[in-house]
C-alpha positions as CSV (number, residue, x, y, z in Angstrom):
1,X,137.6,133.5,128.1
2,X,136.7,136.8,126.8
3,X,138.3,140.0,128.0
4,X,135.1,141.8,128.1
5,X,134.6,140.7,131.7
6,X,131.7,142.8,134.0
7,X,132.2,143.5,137.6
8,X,129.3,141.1,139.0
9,X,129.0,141.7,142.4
10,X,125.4,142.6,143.3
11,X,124.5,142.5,139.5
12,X,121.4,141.1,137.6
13,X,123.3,138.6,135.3
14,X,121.2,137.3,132.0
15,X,122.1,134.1,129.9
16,X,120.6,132.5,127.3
17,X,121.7,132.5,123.6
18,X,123.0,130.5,120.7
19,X,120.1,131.7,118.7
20,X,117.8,135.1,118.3
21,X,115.1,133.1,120.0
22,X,117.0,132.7,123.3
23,X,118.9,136.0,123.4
24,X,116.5,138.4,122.3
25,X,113.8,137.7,125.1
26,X,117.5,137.8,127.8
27,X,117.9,141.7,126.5
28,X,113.9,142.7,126.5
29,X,114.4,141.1,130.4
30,X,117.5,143.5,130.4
31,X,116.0,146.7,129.0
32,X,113.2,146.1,131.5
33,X,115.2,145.4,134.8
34,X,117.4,149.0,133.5
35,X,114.1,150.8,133.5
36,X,112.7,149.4,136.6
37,X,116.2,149.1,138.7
38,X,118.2,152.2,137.1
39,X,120.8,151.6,140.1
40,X,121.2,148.0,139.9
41,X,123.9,146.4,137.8
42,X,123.2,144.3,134.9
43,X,125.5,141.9,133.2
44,X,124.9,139.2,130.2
45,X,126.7,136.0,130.4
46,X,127.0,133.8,126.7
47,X,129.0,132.3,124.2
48,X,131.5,133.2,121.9
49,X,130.1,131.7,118.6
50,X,126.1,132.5,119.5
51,X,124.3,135.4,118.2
52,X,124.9,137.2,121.4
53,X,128.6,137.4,120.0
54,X,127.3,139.7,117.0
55,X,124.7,141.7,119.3
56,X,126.1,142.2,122.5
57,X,129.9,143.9,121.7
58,X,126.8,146.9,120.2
59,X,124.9,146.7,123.0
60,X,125.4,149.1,126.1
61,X,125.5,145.8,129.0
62,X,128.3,144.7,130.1
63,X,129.1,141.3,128.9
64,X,131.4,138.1,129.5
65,X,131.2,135.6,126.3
66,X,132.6,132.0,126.8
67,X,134.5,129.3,124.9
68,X,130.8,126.9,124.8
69,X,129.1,125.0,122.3
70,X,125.7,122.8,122.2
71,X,125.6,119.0,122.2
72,X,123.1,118.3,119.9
73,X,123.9,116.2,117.1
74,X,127.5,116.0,117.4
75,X,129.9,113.1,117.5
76,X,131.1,111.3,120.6
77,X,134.3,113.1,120.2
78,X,133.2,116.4,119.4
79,X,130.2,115.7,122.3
80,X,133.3,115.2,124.7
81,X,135.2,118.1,123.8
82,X,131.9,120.4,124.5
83,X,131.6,118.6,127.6
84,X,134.9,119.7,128.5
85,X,134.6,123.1,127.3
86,X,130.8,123.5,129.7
87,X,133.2,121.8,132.6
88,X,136.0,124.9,132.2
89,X,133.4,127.9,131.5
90,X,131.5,126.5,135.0
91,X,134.4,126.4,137.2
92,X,135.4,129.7,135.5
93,X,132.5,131.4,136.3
94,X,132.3,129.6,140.0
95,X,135.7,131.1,140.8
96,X,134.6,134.4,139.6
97,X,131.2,134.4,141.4
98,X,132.7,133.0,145.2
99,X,134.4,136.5,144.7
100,X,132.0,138.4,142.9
101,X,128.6,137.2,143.9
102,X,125.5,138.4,141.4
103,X,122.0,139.4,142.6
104,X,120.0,136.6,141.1
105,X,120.8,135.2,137.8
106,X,117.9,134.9,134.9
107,X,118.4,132.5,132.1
108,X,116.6,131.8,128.9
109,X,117.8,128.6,127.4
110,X,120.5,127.9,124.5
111,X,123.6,126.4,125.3
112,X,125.4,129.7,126.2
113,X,123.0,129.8,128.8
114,X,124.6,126.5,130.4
115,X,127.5,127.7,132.7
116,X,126.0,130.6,134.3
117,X,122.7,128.4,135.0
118,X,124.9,125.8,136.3
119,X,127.3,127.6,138.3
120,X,124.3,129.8,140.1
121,X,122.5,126.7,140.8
122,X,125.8,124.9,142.6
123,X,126.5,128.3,144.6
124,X,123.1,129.0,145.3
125,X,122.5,131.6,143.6
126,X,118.9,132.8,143.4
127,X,118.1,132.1,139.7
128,X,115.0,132.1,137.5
129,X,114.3,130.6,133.8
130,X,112.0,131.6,131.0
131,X,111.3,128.6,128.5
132,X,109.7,130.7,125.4
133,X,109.0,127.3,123.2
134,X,106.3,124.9,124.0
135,X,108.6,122.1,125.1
136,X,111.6,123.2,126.9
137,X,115.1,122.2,126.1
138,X,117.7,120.1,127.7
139,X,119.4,122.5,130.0
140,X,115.7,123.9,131.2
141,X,114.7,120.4,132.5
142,X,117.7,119.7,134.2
143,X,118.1,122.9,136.3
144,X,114.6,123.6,136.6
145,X,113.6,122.3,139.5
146,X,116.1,124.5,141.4
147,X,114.8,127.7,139.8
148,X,112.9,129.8,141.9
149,X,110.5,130.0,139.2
150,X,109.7,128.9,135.5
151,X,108.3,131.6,133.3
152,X,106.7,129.8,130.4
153,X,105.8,131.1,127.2
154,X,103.1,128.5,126.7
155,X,100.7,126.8,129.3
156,X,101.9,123.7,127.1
157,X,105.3,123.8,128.6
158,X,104.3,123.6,132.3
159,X,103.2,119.9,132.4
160,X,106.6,118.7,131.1
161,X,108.1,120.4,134.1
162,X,106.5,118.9,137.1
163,X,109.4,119.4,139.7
164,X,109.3,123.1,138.5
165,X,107.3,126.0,140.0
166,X,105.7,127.6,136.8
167,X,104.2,130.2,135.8
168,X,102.5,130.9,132.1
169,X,103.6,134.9,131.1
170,X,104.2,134.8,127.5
171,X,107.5,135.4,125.8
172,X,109.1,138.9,126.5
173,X,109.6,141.0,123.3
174,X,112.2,143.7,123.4
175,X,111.2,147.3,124.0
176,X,110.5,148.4,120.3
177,X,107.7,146.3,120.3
178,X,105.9,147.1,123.4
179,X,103.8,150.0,121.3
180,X,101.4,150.3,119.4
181,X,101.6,149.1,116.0
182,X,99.9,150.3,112.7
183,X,97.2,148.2,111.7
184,X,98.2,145.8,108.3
185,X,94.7,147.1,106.6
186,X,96.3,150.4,106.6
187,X,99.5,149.9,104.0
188,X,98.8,150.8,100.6
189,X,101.4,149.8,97.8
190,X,103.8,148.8,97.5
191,X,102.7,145.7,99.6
192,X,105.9,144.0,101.6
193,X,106.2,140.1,102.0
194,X,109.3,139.8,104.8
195,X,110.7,136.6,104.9
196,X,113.0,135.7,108.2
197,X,115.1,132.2,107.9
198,X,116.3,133.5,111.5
199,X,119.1,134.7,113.5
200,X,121.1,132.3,111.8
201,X,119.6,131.9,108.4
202,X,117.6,128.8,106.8
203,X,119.0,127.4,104.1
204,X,115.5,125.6,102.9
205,X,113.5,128.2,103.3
206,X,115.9,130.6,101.2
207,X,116.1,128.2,98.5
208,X,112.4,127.4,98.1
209,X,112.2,131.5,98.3
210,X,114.6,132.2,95.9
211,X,113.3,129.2,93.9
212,X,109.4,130.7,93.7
213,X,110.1,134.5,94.1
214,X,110.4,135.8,91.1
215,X,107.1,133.6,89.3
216,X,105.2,135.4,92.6
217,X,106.4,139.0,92.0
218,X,105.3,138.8,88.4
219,X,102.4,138.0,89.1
220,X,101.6,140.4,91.6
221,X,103.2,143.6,90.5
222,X,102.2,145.6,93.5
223,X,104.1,143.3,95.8
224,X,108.0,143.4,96.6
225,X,110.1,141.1,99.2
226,X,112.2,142.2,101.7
227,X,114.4,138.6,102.5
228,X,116.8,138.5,105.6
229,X,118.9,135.2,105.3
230,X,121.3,135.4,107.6
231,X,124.8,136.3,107.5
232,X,126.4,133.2,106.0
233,X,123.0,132.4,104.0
234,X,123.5,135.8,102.3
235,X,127.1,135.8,101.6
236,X,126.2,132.2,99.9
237,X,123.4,133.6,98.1
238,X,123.9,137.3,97.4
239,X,125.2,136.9,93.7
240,X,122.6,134.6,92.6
241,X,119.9,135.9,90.0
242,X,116.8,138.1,91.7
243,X,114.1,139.4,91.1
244,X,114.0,143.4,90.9
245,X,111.5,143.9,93.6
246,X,113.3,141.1,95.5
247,X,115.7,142.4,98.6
248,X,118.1,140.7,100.1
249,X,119.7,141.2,103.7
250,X,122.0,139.5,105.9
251,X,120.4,141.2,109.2
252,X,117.3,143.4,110.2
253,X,118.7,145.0,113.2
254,X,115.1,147.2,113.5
255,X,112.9,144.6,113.2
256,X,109.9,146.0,114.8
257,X,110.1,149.1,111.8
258,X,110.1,146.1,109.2
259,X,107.2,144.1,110.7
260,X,105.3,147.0,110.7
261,X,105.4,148.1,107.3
262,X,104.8,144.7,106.4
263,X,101.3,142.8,104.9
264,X,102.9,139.4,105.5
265,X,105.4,137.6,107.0
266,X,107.1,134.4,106.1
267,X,109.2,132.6,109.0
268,X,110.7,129.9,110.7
269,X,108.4,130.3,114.1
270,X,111.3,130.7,117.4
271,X,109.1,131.6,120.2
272,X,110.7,135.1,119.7
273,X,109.1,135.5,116.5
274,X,105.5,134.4,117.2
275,X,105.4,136.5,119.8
276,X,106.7,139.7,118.0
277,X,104.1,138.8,115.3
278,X,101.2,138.9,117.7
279,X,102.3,142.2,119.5
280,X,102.7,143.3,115.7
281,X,99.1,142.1,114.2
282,X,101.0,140.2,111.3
283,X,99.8,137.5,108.9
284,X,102.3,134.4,109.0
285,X,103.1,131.4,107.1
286,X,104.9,129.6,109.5
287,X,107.7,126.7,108.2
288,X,109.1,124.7,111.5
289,X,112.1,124.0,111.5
290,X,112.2,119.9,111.1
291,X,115.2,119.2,113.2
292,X,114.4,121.7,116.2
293,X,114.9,120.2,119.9
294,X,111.9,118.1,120.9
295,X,110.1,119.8,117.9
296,X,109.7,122.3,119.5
297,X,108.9,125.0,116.6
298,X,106.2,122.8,115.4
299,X,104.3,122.9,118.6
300,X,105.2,127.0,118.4
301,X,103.8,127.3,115.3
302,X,100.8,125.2,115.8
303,X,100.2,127.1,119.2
304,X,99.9,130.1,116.7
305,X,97.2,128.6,114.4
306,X,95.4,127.5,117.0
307,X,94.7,131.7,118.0
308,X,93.9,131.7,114.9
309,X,96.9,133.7,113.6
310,X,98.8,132.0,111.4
311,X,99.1,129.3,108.6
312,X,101.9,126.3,108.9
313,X,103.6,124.7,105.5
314,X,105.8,121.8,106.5
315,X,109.4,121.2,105.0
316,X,109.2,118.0,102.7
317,X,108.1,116.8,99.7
318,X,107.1,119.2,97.2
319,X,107.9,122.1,99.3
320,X,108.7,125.1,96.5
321,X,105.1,124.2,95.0
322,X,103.3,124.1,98.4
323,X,104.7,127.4,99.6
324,X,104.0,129.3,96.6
325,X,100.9,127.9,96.9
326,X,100.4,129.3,100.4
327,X,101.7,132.8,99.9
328,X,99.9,133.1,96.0
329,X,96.7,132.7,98.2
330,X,97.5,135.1,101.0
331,X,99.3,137.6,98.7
332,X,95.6,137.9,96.8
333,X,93.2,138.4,99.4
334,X,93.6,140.8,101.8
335,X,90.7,140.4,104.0
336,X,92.5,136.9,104.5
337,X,95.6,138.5,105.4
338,X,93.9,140.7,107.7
339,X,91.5,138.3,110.1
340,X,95.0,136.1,109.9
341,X,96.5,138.6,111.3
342,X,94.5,140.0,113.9
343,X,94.7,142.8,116.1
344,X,98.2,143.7,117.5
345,X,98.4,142.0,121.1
346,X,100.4,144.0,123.5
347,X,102.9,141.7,125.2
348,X,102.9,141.7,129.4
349,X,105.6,139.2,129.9
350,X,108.6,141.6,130.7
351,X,106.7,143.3,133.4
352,X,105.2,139.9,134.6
353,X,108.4,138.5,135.1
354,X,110.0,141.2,137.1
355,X,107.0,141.5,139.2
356,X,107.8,138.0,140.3
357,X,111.6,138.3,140.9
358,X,110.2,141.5,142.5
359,X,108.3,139.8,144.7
360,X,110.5,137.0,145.1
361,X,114.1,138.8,146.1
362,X,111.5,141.1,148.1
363,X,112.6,144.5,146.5
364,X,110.1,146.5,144.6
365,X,111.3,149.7,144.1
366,X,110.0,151.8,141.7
367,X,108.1,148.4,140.5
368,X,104.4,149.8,140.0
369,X,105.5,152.8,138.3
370,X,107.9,151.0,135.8
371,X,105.3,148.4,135.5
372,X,102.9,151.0,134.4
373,X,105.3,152.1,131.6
374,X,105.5,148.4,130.6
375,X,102.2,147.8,130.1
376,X,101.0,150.8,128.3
């Protein structure tokens, strides 16, 4: 176990993680909960090898990080051994919580998410979900129908939960995007295309990049790339050949700043992402991850099109060609880029949410007023 234990008693505890897409809507919960409830306590729960490890030592919440790892797509052996490792982070946590006991528990999905979900729900706990994707994972339908509520970022996702009480709020974005953003028409040269393989990189997606960046920036000389890969994707890729205008990062810790000076984005579509891209007002080609759970970035990134606000190319045959394809097209017409993009969205979801724990646990506090700030 980590020695970065929190005192929990009478604390808000978040969990969710693993990926960028389940953590970063845990901490835009958290920065909202600290403005509304200044005097309550708030703690994360997660797991030692997720993104939260990387973020949350940083970060000013307390934190307890577990020995946990996901099931999916590993052997019967190695499938045991996480088994064993969810059964000893549970009864860890249920120890600590008979002593300690938290306020209510909110968790987001990801593996790390598993023993905090699981312990709240055997001590009963009040605890809550948010399922950003448009088909929830395995650890969502299985504790669901204990949650006091479902937040969902998709009306999509509340049919597939039918013992669960639901409730469609959109995916909370962390608190640099709740303002207003520049609009994309307004950017004038150089013109930025950001790519994002996510949290954890995309090895596809930076090859096919890599592969057709340099024939794109020739051609459009007023263009230059600004490419996060991901920490191991970068230290794998940072000494091959570049472009000059071609930029690339392990990590964009002020991603809100980079969206914003941005004309388009290129991106694996986590619920996280599309819904910083609409509270943005950015252009997207959109490349779904192929092995996602339940395919779930798929339906994310079709969900997107569908508004009208962004433009899918599929991993497969003759990917390089077809994506250079896609962003030559956008990277030409700017009115294209534009009505693609649409006008930024401001995101509700944070102060939706806490309205209904509010509501729920039956303390409102300074509710309206921090609600107010939320939405503005």
């Amino acid at each position: 176990m980590s020695d970065t234990t929190p005192t929990f008693a009478g604390a808000l505890v978040l969990t969710g993680g693993g990926t960028g897409g389940h953590f970063f809507p845990a901490m835009a919960l958290a920065e909202g909960a600290h403005r509304r409830w200044p005097d309550r306590a708030i703690a994360f729960v997660g797991a030692r090898r997720g993104i939260e490890a990387r973020e949350l030592p940083a970060s000013p919440w307390p934190h307890l990080l577990l020995d946990v790892e996901g099931f999916l797509g590993r052997s019967p052996l190695r499938a045991a051994k996480s088994a064993w490792k969810l059964w000893r982070a549970t009864a860890h946590l249920k120890a600590l919580w008979r002593r300690e006991r938290p306020w209510a528990v909110i968790g987001t999905g990801g593996y790390g998410a598993a023993p905090a979900l699981l312990a709240a729900r055997a001590l009963g706990i009040p605890f809550f979900l948010h399922e950003s994707n448009a088909a929830p994972g395995a650890l969502v339908k299985l504790v669901a129908p204990r949650a006091r509520r479902v937040w969902c970022g998709l009306e999509a996702v509340c049919p597939l939960l039918p013992r669960a009480d639901c409730r469609v709020v959109g995916t909370p974005v962390r608190d640099a995007f709740l303002r207003a953003f520049r609009p994309a028409a307004s950017l004038v040269p150089p013109l930025r295309l950001l790519v994002l393989g996510g949290s954890g990189g995309a090895r596809a997606l930076n090859e096919a990049l890599l592969e057709v960046a340099g024939p794109l920036l020739e051609a459009a000389p007023e263009w230059e790339i600004l490419h996060q890969a991901g920490p191991a994707e970068f230290e794998r890729l940072k000494d091959r050949p570049r472009h000059v205008r071609h930029a690339l990062v392990p990590f964009i810790t002020r991603m809100d700043e980079a969206m914003e000076s941005t004309s388009l984005v290129l991106s694996r579509s986590g619920a996280s992402t599309c819904a910083e891209l609409k509270a943005a007002g950015r252009a997207a080609i959109l490349v779904p991850l192929p092995t996602s759970a339940n395919d779930h970035q798929r339906r994310n990134a079709l969900a997107l099109v569908g508004e009208g606000r962004a433009t899918v190319v599929e991993q497969g045959g003759e990917f390089p060609a077809r994506l250079q394809g896609a962003l030559r097209t956008l990277m030409a017409d700017g009115d294209a880029r534009r009505a693609l993009g649409g006008p930024p969205e401001p995101n509700r979801a944070v102060a939706l949410c806490l309205d209904d724990l509010a509501d729920y646990l039956g303390v409102r506090g300074s509710a309206s007023q921090a609600t107010t700030t939320e939405m503005k």
